[in-house]
C-alpha atoms as one frame of an Amber mdcrd trajectory, in Angstrom:
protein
  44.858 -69.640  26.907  43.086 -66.194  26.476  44.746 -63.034  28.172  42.446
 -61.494  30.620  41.074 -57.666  29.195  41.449 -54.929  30.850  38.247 -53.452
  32.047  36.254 -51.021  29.361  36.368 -47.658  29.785  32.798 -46.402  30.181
  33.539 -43.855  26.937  33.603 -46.626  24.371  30.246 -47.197  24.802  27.454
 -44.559  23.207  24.273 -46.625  24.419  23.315 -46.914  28.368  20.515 -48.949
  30.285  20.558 -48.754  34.321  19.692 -51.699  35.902  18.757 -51.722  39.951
  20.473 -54.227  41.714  17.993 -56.457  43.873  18.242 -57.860  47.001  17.811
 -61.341  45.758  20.901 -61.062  43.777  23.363 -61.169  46.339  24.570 -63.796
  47.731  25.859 -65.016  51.264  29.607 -63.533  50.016  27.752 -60.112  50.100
  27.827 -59.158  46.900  25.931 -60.152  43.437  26.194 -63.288  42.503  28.078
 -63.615  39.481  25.378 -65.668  37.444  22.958 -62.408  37.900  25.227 -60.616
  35.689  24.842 -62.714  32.643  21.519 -61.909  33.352  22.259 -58.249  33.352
  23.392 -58.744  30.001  20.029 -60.182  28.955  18.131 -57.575  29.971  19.710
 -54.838  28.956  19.846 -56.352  25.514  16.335 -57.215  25.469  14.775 -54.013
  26.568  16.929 -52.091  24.262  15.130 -54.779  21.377  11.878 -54.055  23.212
  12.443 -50.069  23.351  13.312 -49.673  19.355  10.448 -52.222  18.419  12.585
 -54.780  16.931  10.901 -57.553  18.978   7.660 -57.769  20.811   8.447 -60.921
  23.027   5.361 -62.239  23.109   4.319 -62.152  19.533   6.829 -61.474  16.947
   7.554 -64.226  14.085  11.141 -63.818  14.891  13.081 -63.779  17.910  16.652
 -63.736  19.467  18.203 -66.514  21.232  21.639 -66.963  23.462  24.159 -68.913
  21.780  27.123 -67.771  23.077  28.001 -65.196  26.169  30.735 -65.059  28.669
  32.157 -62.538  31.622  35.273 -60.922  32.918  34.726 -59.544  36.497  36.972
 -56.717  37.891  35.094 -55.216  40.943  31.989 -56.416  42.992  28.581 -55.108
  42.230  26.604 -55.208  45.857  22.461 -54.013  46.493  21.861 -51.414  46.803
  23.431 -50.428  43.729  22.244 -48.954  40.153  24.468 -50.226  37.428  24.925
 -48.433  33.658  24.781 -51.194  31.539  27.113 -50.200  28.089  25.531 -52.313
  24.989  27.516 -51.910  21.720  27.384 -54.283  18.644  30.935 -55.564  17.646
  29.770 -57.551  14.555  26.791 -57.678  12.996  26.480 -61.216  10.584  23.294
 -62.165   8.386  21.416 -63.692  11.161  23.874 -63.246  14.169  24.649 -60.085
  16.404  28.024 -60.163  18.422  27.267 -57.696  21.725  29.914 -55.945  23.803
  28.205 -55.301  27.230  29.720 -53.937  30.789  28.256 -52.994  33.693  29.149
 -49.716  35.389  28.965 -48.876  39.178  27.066 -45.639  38.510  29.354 -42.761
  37.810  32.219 -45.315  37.564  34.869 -44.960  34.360  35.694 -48.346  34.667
  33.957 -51.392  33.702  33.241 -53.801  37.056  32.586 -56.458  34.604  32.473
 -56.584  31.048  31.395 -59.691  28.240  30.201 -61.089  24.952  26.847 -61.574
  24.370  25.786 -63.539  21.007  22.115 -63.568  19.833  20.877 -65.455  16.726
  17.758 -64.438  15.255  15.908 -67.147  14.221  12.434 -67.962  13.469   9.633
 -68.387  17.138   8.418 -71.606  15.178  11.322 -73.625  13.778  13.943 -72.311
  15.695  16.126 -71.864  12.326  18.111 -68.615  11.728  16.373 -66.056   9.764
  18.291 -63.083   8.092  18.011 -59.648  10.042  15.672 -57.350   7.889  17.068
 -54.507   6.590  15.069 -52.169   8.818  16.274 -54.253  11.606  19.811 -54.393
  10.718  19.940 -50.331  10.029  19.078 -50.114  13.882  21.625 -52.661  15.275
  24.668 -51.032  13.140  23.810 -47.252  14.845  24.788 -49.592  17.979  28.291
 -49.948  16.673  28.800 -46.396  17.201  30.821 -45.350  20.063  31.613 -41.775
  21.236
């Protein structure tokens, strides 16, 4: 049995993406659903990717897939709310990148939820890993950096 973390200070994390919450998201509790957030995570990863050029969705020969991600929630997220999303890369493997992510009430120092986020690269066609170019790679280890 895993202990539970404690939730991640917002200053471990160099790299920020704010994320609106939706009205859609929430559900008749009042507050976001917690399968949303997973999809928080997915976003923010994927329009970081997007912003540095390392994928173009639609046509690159290589792209990132979920194999593994998972969530520890500390405080509700509700609409309307604008959540920093902290993205950090905890290990970086030949064709694998292991992402720390958690989402921020905005101006919060404490994480309202916080996960692991595992993406593969691996080729559009075959769905086989491919190894991160080096170009590639350079990018995702200035990720690993945290103030």
């Amino acid at each position: 049995m895993s202990v539970r973390p404690t939730p991640a200070a917002r200053n471990s994390f160099a790299e920020f993406r704010q994320i609106a919450t939706r009205w859609m998201d929430v559900d008749i509790y009042g507050h976001v659903n917690n399968v949303q957030y997973l999809s928080f995570f997915d976003t923010a990863v994927n329009g970081w990717y997007v912003d540095k050029g390392l994928i173009d969705p639609a046509r690159s020969r290589n792209i990132f897939l979920v194999v593994e991600t998972g969530c520890h929630y500390f405080a509700e997220l509700k609409f309307p709310e604008t959540i920093d999303t902290g993205i950090k890369v905890s290990k970086l493997g030949s064709s694998s990148v292991v992402y720390e992510i958690a989402l921020f009430k905005e101006g919060e120092a404490e994480a309202a939820a916080q996960g692991r986020f595992v993406h593969v690269l691996v080729d559009r066609e075959t769905r086989r890993p491919a190894r991160i170019p080096d170009a590639m790679r350079e990018v995702l280890m200035g990720l690993s950096a945290t103030t």
